[in-house]
Backbone and ligand atoms as CSV (ligand in chain L), in Angstrom:
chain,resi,resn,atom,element,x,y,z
A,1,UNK,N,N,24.105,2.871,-11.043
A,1,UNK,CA,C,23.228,1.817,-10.527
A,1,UNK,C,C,23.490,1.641,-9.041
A,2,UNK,N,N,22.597,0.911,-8.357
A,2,UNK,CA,C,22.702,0.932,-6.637
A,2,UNK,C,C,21.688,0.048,-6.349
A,3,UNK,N,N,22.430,-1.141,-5.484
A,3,UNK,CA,C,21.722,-1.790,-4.870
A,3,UNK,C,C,20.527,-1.582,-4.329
A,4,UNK,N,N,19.155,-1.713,-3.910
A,4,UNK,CA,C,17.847,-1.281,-3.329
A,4,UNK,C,C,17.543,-2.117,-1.859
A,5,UNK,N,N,17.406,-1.580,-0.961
A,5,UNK,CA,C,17.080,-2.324,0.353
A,5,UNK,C,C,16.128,-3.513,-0.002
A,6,UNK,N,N,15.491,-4.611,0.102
A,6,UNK,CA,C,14.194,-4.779,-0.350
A,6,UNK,C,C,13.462,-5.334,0.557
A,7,UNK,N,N,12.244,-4.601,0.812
A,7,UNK,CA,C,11.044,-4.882,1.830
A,7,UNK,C,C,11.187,-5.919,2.660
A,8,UNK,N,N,10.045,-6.326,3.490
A,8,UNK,CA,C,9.478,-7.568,3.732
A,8,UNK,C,C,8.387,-7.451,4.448
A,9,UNK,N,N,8.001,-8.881,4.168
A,9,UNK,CA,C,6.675,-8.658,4.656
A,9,UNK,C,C,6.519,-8.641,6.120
A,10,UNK,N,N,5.951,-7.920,6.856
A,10,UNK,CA,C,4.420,-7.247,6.577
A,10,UNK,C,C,4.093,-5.719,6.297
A,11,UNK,N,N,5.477,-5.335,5.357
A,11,UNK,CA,C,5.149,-3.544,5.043
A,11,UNK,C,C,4.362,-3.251,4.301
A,12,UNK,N,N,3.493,-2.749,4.696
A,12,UNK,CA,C,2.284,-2.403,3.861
A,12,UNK,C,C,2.276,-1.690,2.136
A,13,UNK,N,N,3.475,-1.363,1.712
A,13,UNK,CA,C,3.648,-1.068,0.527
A,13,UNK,C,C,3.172,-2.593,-0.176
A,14,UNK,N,N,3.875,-3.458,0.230
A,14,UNK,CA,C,3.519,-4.701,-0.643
A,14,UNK,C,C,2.078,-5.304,-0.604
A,15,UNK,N,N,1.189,-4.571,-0.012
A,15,UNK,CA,C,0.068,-4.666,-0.071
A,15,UNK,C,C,-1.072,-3.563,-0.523
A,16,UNK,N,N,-0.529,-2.928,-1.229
A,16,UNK,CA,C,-0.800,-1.597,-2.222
A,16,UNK,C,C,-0.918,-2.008,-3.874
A,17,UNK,N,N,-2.213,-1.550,-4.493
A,17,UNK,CA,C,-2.012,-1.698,-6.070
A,17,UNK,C,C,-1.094,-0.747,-6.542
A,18,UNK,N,N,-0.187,-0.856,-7.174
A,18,UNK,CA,C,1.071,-0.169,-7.799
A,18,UNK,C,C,-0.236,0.472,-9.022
A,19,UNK,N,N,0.914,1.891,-9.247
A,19,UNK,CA,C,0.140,2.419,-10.183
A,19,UNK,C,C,1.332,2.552,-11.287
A,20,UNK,N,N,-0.094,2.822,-12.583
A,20,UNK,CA,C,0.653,2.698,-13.900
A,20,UNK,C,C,1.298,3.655,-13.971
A,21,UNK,N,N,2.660,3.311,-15.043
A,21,UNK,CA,C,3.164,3.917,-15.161
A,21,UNK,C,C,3.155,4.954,-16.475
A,22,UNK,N,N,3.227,6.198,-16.545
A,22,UNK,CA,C,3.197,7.176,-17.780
A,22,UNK,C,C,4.442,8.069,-18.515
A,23,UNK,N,N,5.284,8.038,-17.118
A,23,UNK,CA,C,6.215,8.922,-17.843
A,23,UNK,C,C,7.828,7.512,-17.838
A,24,UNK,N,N,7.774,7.820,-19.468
A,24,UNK,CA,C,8.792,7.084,-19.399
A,24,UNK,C,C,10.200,7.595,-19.841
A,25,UNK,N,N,11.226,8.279,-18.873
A,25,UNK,CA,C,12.254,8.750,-18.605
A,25,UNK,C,C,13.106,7.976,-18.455
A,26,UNK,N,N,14.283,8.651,-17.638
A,26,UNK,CA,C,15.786,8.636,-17.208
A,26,UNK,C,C,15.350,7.535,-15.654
A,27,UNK,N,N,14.418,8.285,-14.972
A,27,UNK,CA,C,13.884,7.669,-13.764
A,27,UNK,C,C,13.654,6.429,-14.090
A,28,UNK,N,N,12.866,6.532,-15.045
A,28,UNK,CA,C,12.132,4.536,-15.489
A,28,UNK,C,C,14.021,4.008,-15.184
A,29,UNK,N,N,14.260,4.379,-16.438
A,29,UNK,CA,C,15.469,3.335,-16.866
A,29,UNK,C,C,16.646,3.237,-15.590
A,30,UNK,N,N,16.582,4.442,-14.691
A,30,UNK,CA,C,17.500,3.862,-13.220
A,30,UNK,C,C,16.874,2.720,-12.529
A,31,UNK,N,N,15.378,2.992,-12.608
A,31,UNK,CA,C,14.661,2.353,-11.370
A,31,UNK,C,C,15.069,0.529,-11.905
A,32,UNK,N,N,14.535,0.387,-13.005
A,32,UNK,CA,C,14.901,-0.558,-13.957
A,32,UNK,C,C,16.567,-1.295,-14.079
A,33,UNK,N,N,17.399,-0.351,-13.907
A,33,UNK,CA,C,18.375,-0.900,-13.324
A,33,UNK,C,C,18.761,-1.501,-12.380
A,34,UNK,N,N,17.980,-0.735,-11.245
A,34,UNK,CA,C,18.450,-0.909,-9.941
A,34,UNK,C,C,17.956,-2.277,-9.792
A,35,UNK,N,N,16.690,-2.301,-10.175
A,35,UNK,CA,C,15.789,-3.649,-10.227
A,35,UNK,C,C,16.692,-4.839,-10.433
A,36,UNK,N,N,17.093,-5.127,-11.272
A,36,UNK,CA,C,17.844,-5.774,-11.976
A,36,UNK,C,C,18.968,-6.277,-10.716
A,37,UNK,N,N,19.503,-5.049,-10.688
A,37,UNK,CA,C,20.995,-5.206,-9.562
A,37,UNK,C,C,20.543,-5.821,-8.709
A,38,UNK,N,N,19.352,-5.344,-8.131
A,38,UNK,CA,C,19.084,-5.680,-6.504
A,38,UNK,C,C,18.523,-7.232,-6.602
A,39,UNK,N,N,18.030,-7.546,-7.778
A,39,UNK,CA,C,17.521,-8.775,-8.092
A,39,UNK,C,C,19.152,-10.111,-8.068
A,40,UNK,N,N,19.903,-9.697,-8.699
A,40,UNK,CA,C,20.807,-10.238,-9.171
A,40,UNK,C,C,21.870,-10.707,-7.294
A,41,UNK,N,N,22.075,-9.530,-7.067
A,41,UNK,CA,C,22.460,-9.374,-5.650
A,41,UNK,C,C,22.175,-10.152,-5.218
A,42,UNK,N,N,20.389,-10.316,-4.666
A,42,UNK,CA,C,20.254,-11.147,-4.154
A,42,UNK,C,C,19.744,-12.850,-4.241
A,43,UNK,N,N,20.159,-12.882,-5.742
A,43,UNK,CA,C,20.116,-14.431,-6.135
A,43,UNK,C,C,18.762,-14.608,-6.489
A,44,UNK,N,N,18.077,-13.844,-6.805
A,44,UNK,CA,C,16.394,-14.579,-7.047
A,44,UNK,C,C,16.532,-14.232,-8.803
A,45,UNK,N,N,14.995,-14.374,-8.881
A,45,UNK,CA,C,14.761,-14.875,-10.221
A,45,UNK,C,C,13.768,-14.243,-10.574
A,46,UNK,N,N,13.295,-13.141,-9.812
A,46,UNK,CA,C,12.332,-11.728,-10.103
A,46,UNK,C,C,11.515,-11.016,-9.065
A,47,UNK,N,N,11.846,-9.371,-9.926
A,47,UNK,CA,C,11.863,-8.243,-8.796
A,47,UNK,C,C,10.704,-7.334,-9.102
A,48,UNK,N,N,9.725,-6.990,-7.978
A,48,UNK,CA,C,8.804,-6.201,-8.706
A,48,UNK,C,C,9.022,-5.029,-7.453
A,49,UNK,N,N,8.680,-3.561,-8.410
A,49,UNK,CA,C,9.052,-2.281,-7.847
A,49,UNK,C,C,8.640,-2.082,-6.304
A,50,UNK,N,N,7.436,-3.228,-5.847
A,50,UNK,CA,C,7.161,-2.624,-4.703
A,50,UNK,C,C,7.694,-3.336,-3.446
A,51,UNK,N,N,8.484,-4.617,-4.172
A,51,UNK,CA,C,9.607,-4.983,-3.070
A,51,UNK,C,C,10.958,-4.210,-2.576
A,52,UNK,N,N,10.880,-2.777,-3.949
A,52,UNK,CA,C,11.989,-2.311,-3.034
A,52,UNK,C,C,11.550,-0.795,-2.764
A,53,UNK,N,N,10.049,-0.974,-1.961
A,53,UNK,CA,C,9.222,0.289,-1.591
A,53,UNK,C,C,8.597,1.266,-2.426
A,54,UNK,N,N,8.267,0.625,-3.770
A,54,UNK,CA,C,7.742,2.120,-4.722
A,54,UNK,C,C,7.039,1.097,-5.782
A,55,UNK,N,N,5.945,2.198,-5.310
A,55,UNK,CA,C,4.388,1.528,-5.867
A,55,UNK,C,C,3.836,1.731,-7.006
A,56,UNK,N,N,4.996,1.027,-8.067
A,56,UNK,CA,C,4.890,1.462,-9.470
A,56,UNK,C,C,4.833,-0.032,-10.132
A,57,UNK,N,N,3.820,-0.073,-11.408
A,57,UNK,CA,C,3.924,-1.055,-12.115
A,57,UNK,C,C,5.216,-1.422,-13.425
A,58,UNK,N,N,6.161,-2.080,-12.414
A,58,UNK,CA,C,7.223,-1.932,-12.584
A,58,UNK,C,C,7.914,-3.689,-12.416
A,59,UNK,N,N,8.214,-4.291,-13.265
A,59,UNK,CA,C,8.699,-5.760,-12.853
A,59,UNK,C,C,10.086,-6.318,-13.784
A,60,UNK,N,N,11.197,-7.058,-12.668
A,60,UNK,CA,C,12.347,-7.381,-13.913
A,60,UNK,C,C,12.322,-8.789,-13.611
A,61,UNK,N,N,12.583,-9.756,-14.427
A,61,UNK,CA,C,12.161,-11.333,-14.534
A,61,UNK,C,C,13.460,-11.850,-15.340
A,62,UNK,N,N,14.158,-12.339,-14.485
A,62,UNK,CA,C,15.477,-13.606,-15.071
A,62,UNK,C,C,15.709,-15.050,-14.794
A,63,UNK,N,N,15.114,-16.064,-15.414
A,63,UNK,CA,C,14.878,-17.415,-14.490
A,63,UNK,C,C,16.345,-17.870,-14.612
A,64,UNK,N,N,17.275,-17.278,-15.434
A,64,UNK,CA,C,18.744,-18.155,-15.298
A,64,UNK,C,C,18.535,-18.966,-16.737
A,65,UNK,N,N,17.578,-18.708,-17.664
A,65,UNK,CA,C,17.530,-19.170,-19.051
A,65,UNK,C,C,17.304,-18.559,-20.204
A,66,UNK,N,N,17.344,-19.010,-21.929
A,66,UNK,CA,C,17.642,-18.231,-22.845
A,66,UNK,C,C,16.893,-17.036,-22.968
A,67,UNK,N,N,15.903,-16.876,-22.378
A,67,UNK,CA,C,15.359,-15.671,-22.173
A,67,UNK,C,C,16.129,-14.497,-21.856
A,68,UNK,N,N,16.891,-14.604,-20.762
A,68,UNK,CA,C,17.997,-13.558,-20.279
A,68,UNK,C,C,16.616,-12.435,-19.615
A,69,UNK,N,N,16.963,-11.287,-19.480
A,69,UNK,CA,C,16.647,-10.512,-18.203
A,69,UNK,C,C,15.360,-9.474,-19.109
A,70,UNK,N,N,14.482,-9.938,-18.228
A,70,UNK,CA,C,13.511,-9.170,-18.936
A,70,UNK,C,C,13.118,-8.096,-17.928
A,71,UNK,N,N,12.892,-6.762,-18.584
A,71,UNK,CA,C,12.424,-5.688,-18.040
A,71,UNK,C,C,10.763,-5.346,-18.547
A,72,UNK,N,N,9.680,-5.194,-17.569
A,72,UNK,CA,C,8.424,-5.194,-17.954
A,72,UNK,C,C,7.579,-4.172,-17.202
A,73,UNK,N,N,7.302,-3.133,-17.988
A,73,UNK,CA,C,6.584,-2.060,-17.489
A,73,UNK,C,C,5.211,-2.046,-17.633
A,74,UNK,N,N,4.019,-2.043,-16.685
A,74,UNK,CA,C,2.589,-2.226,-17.010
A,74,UNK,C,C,2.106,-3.448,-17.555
A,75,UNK,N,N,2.517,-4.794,-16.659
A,75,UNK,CA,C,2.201,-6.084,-17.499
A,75,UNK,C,C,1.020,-5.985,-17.047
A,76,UNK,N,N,0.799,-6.715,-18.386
A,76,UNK,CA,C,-1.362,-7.554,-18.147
A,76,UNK,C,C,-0.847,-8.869,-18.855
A,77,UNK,N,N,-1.767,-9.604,-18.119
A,77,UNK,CA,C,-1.519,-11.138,-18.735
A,77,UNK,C,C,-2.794,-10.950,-19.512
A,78,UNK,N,N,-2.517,-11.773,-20.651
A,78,UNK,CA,C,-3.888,-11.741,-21.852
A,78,UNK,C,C,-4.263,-13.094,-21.961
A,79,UNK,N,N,-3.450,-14.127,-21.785
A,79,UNK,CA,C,-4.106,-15.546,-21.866
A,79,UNK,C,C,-3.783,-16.425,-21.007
A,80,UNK,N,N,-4.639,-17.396,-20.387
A,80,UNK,CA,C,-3.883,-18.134,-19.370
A,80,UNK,C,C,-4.455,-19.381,-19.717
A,81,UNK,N,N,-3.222,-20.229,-19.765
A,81,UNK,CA,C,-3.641,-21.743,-20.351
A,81,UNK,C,C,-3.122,-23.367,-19.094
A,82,UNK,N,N,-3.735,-24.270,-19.499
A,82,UNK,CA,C,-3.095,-25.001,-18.367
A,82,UNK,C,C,-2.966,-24.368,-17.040
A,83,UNK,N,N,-2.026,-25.491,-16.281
A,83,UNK,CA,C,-2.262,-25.726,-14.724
A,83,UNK,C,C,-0.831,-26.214,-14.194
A,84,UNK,N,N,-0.141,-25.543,-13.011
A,84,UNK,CA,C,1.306,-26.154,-12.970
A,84,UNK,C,C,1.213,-25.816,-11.129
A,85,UNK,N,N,1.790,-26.696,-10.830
A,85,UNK,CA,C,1.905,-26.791,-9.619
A,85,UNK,C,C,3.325,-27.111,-8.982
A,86,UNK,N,N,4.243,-25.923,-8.046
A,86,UNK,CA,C,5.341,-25.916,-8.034
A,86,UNK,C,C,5.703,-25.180,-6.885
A,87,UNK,N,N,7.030,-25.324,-6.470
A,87,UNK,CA,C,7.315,-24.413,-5.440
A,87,UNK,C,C,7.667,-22.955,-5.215
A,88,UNK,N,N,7.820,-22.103,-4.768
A,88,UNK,CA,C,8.109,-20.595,-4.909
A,88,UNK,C,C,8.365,-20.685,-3.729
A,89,UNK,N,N,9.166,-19.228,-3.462
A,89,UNK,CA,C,9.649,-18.213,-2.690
A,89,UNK,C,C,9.555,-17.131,-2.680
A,90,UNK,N,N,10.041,-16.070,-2.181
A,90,UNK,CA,C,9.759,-14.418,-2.702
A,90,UNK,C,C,11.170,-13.640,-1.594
A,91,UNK,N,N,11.833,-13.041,-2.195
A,91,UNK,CA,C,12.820,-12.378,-1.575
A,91,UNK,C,C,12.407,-10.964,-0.207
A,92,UNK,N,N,11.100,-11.179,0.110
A,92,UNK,CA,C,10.331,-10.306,0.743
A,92,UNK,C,C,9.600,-11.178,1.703
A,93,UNK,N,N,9.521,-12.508,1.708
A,93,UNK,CA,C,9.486,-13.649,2.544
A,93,UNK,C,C,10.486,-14.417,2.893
A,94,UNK,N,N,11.685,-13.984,3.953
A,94,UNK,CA,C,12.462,-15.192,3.917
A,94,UNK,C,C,11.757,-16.020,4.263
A,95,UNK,N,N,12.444,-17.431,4.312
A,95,UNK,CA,C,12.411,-18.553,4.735
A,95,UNK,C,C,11.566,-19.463,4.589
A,96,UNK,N,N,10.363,-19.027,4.133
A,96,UNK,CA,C,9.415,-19.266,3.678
A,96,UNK,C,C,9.348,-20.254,1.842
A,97,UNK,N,N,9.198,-20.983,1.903
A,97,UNK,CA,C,8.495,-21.760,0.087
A,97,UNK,C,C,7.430,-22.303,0.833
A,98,UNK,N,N,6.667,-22.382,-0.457
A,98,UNK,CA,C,4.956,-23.104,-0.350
A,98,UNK,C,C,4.827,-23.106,-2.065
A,99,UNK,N,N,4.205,-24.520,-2.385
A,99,UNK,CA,C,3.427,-24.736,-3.700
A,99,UNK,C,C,2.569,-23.756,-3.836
A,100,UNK,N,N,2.352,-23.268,-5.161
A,100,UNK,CA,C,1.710,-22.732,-5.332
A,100,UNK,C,C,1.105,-23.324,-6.669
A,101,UNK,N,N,-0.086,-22.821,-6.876
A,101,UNK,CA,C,-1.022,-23.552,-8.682
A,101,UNK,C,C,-0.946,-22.009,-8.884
A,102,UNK,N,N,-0.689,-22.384,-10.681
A,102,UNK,CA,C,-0.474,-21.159,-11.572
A,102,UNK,C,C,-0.454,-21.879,-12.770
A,103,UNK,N,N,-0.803,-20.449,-13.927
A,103,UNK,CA,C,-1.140,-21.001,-15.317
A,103,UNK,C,C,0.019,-22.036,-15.762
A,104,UNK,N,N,0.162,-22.904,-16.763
A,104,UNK,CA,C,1.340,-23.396,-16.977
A,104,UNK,C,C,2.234,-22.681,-18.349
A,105,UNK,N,N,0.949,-21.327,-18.814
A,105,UNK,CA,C,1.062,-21.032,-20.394
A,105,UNK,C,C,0.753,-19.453,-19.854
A,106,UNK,N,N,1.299,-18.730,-20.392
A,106,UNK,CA,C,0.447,-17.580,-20.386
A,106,UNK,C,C,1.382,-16.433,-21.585
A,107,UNK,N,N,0.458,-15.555,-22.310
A,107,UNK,CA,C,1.161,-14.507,-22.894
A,107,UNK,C,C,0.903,-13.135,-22.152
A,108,UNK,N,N,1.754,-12.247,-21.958
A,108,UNK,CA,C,1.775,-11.179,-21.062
A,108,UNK,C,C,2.516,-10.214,-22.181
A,109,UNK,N,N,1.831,-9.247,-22.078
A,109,UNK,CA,C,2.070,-7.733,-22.667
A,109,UNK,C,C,2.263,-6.739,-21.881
A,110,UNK,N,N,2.928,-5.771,-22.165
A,110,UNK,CA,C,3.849,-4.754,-21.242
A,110,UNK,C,C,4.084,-3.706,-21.799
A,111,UNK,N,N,5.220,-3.088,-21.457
A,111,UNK,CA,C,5.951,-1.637,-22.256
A,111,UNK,C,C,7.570,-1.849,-21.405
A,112,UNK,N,N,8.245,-1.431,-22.946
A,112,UNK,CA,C,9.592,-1.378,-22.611
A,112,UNK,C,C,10.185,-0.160,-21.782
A,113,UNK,N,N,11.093,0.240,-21.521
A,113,UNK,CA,C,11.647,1.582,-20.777
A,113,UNK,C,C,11.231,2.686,-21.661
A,114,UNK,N,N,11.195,2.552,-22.877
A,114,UNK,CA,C,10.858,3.816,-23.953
A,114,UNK,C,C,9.319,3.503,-24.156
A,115,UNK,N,N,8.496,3.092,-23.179
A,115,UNK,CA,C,7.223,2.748,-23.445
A,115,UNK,C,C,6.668,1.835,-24.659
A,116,UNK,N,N,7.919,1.325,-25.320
A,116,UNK,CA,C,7.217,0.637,-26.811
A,116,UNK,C,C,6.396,-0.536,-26.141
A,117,UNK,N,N,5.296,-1.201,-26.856
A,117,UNK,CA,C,4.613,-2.542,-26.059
A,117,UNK,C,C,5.049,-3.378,-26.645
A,118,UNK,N,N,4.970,-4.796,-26.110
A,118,UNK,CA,C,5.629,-5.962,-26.504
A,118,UNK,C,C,4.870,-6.910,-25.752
A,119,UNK,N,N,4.660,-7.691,-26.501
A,119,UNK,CA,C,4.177,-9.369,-25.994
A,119,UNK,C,C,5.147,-10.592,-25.875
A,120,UNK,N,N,5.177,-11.157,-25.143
A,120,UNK,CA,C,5.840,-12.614,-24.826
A,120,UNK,C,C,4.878,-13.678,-24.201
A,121,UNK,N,N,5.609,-14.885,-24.705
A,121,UNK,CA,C,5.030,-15.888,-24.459
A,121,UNK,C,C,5.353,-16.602,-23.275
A,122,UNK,N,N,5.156,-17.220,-22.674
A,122,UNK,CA,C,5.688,-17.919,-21.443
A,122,UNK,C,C,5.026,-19.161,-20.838
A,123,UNK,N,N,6.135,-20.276,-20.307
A,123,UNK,CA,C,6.014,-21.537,-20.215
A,123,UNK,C,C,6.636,-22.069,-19.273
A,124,UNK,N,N,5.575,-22.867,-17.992
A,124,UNK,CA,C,6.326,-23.562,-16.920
A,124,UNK,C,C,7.026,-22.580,-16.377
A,125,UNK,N,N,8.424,-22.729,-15.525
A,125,UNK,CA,C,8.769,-22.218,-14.351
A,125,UNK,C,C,9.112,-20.053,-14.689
A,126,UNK,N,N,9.124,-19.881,-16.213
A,126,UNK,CA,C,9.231,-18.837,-16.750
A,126,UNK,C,C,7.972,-18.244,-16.333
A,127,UNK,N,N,6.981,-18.721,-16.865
A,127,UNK,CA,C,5.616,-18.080,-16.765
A,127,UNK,C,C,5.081,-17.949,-15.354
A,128,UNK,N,N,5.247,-18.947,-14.097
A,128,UNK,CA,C,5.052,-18.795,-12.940
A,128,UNK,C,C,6.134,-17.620,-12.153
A,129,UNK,N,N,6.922,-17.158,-12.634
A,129,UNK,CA,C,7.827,-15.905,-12.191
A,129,UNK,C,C,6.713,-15.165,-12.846
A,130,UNK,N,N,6.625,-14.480,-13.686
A,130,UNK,CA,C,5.576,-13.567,-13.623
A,130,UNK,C,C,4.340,-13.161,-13.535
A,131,UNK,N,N,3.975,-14.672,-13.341
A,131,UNK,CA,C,2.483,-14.329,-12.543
A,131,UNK,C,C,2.747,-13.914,-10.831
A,132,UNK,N,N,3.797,-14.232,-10.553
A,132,UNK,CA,C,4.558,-14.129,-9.099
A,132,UNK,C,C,4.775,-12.659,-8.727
A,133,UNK,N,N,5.343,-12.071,-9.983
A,133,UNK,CA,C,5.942,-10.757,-10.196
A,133,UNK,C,C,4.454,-9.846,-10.411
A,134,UNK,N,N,3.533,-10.509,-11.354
A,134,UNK,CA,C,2.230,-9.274,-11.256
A,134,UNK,C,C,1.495,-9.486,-10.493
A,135,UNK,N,N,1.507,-10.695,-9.717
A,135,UNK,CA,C,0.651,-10.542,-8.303
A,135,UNK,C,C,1.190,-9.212,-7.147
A,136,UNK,N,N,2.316,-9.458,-7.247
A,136,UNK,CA,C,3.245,-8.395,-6.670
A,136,UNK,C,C,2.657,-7.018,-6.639
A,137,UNK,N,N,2.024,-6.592,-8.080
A,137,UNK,CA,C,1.666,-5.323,-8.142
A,137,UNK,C,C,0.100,-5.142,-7.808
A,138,UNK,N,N,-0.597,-5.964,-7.302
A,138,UNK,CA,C,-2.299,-5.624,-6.884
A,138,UNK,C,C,-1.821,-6.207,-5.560
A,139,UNK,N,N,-0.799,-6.491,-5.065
A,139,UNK,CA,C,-0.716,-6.737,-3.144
A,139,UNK,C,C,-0.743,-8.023,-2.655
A,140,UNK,N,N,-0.233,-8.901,-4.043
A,140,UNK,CA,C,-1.000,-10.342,-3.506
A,140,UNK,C,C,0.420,-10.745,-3.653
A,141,UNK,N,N,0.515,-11.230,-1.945
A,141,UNK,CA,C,1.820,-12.464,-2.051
A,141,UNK,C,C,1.452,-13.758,-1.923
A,142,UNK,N,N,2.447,-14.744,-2.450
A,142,UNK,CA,C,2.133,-16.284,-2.465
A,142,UNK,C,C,1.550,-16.916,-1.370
A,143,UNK,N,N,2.161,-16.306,-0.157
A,143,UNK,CA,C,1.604,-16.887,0.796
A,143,UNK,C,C,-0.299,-17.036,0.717
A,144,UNK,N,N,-0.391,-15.935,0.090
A,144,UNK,CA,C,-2.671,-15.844,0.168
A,144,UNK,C,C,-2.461,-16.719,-0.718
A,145,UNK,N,N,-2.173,-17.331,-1.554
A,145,UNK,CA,C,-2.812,-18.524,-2.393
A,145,UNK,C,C,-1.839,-19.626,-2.516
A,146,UNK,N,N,-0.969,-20.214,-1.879
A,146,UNK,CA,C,-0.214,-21.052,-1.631
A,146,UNK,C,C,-1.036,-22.055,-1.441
A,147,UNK,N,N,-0.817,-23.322,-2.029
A,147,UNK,CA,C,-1.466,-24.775,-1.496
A,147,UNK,C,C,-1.306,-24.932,0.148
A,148,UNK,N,N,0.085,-24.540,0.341
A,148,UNK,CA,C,0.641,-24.807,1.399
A,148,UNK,C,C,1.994,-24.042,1.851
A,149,UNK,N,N,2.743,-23.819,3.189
A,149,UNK,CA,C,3.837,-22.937,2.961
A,149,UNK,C,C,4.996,-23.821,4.158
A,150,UNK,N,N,5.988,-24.070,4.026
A,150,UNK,CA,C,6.866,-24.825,4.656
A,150,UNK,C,C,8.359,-23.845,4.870
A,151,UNK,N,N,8.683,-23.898,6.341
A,151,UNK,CA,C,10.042,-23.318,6.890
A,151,UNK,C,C,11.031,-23.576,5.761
A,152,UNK,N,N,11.928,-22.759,5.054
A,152,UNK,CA,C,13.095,-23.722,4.392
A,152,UNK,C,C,14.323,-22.598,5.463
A,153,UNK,N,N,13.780,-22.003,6.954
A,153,UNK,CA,C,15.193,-21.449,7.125
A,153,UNK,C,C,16.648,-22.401,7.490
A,154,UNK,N,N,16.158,-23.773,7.034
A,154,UNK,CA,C,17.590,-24.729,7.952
A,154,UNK,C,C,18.058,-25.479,6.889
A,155,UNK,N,N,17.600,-25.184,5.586
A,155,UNK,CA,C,18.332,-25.100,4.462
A,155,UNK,C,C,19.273,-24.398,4.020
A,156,UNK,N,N,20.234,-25.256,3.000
A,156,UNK,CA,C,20.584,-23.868,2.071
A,156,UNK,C,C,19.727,-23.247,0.995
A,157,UNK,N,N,19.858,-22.111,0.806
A,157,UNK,CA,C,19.430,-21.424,-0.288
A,157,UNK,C,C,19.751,-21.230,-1.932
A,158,UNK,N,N,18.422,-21.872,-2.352
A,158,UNK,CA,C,18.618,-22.241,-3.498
A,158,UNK,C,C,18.819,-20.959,-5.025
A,159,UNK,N,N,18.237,-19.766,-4.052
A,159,UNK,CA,C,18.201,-18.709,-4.852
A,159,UNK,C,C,16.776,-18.803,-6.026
A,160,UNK,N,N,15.806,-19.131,-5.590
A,160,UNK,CA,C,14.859,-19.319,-6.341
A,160,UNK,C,C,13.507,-18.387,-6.088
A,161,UNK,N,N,14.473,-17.816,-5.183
A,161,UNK,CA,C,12.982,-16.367,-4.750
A,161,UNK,C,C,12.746,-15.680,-5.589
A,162,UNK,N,N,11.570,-14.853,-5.545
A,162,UNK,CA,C,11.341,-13.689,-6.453
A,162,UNK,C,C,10.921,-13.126,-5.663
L,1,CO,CO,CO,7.960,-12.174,-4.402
């Protein structure tokens, strides 16, 4: 496993639709690691492949609850319910939080490292990480749909980026 540099904005990778993924190997399951590491490293709460330059539909999601660390290959969200309005970050924006509105409910389907598919459910600050994380993969950062976006560089850091 190995730490991953990770982007920032304004590199144009993060403004690229990531493509699906088909072959699911040895490669998936490093990249998937690394994800993880580089996520963990740097204190956030979810990593999608093209924050650390590779334009694959590729996302790992850990809010710090019983969920524990989810790895998600080719998400589609299938239902979106309610309305939640909250703060974010993104580890590819320092300094930067802004509210953002997002579902408050949503179920999202995927594929595991061995390609099996799987559905989960998701709720409140869980479910807004991965709408965070699959915006990630069609080029869209928080900042384009933020209510609003406020300096936090003269804070401490709460570790709440993705
Ligand atoms: Co982000």
């Amino acid at each position: 496993m190995s730490i991953r540099i990770i982007v920032k904005d304004p590199d144009p990778v993060l403004r690229e639709v990531a493509k699906e993924v088909t072959k699911f190997n040895s490669n998936l399951k490093k990249l998937l690691k690394d994800m993880a590491e580089t996520m963990y490293d740097a204190e956030g709460v979810g990593l999608a492949a093209p924050q650390i330059g590779i334009s694959k539909r590729v996302i790992v999601v850990d809010v710090g609850d019983e969920n524990g660390l989810v790895e998600m290959v080719n998400p589609v969200i299938l239902e979106r319910e309610g309305e939640q309005i909250g703060p974010e970050g993104c580890l590819s924006i320092p300094n930067l939080n802004g509210e953002v509105l997002r579902a408050d409910r949503i179920v999202v389907q995927g594929q595991n490292s061995d390609g099996e598919t799987f559905q989960l459910e998701a709720t409140g600050f869980f479910a807004r990480a991965f709408q965070h994380e699959i915006d990630h993969l069609n080029g869209v950062l928080f900042t384009d749909i933020a209510l609003n976006t406020y300096d936090i560089s003269d804070r401490v850091k709460k570790g709440g980026e993705q």
